[in-house]
N, C-alpha and C positions, 0 to 999 in steps of 0.2 A: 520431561522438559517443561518447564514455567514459559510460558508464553507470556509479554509486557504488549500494554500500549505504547506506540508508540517505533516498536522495534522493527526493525526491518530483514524481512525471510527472503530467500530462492525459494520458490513454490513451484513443482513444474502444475499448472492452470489445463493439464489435458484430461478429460475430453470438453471438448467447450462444442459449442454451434455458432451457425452464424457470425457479427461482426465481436462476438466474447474475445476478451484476448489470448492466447495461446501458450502454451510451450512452458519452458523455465523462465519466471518473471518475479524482479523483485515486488513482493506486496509489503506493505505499512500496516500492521495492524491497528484498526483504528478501533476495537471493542476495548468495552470497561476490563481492566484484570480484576472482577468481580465475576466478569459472565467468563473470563478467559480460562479460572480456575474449576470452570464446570464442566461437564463433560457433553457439553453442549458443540457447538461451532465457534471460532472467531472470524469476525468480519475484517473486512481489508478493503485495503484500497489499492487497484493493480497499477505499477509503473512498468518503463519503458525508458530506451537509451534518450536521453535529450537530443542526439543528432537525428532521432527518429520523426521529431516533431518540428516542425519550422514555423508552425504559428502559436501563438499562445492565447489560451480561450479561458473566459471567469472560471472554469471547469475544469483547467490543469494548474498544477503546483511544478514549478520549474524548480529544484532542490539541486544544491554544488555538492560534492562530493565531502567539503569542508562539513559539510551542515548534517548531510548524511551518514557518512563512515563509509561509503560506496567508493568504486574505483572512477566511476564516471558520473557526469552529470545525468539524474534523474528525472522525469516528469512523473508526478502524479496523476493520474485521469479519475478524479474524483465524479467520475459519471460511471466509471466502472468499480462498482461496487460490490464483493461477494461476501457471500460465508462460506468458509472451508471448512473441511473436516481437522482437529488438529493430526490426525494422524499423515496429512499433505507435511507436515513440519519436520522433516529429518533430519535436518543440519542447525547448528545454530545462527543465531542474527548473526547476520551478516553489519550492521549498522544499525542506529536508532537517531529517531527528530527529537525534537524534543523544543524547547522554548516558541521562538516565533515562524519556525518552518513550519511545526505542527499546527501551530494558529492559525497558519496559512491554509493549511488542509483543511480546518474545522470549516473555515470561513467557504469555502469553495464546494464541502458537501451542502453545508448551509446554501448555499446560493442554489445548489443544482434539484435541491431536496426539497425548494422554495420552503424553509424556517424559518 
C-alpha cells in the first residue's frame, strides 16, 4: 500500500500510556511521501470526533467532513503527534486534506512545535 501526505487512515493507536490517545482513530499523515516510501515510519497527526472537543485551541484543526472525505466532523490535535509503524495501515484512506485544511494543520504544528 502507497502511503500519501495528506491522507487520512483508521489506525487502531493501542497500546498507548498515559494521556496518548487511544483505540481506532483517524490520523492525517503529515510525513513527506519521500520518507513515506521508505521502510522507515510515517508520522501523523491523531484526530478525534468534533463532538468530542468543545473548545478550540491554536493546537486543534477543526476539519468538516466536506473538507475531509470523513463521515463526521473531525479535530485534529496537532499536539499529538506520532510515528507509526506502516504495518498499523490495513485499510485504505479513508479521506484526504489537502489545499487550505492542510495549511491549517502545517500552521498549528508550527505553532505547537514553536517554528
Amino acid at each position: 500500500m502507497t502511503i500519501q501526505r495528506g491522507e487520512i487512515y483508521f489506525v487502531n493507536l493501542n497500546p498507548t500510556k498515559g494521556r496518548e490517545q487511544s483505540g481506532e482513530r483517524p490520523v492525517l499523515v503529515i510525513s513527506s511521501n519521500g520518507i513515506n516510501k521508505l521502510p522507515l515510519v510515517v508520522t501523523v497527526v491523531v484526530g478525534t470526533k468534533g463532538a468530542n472537543v468543545d473548545r478550540d485551541y491554536p493546537t486543534n484543526v477543526r476539519v468538516t467532513p466536506q473538507d475531509s472525505g470523513l463521515p463526521l466532523e473531525t479535530v485534529f490535535m496537532c499536539f499529538q503527534i506520532r510515528s507509526l509503524d506502516s504495518s498499523r495501515f490495513t485499510s485504505p484512506a479513508a479521506g484526504k486534506l489537502s489545499g487550505q485544511a492542510l495549511e491549517r494543520i502545517e500552521v498549528a504544528m508550527r505553532y505547537y512545535l514553536d517554528l
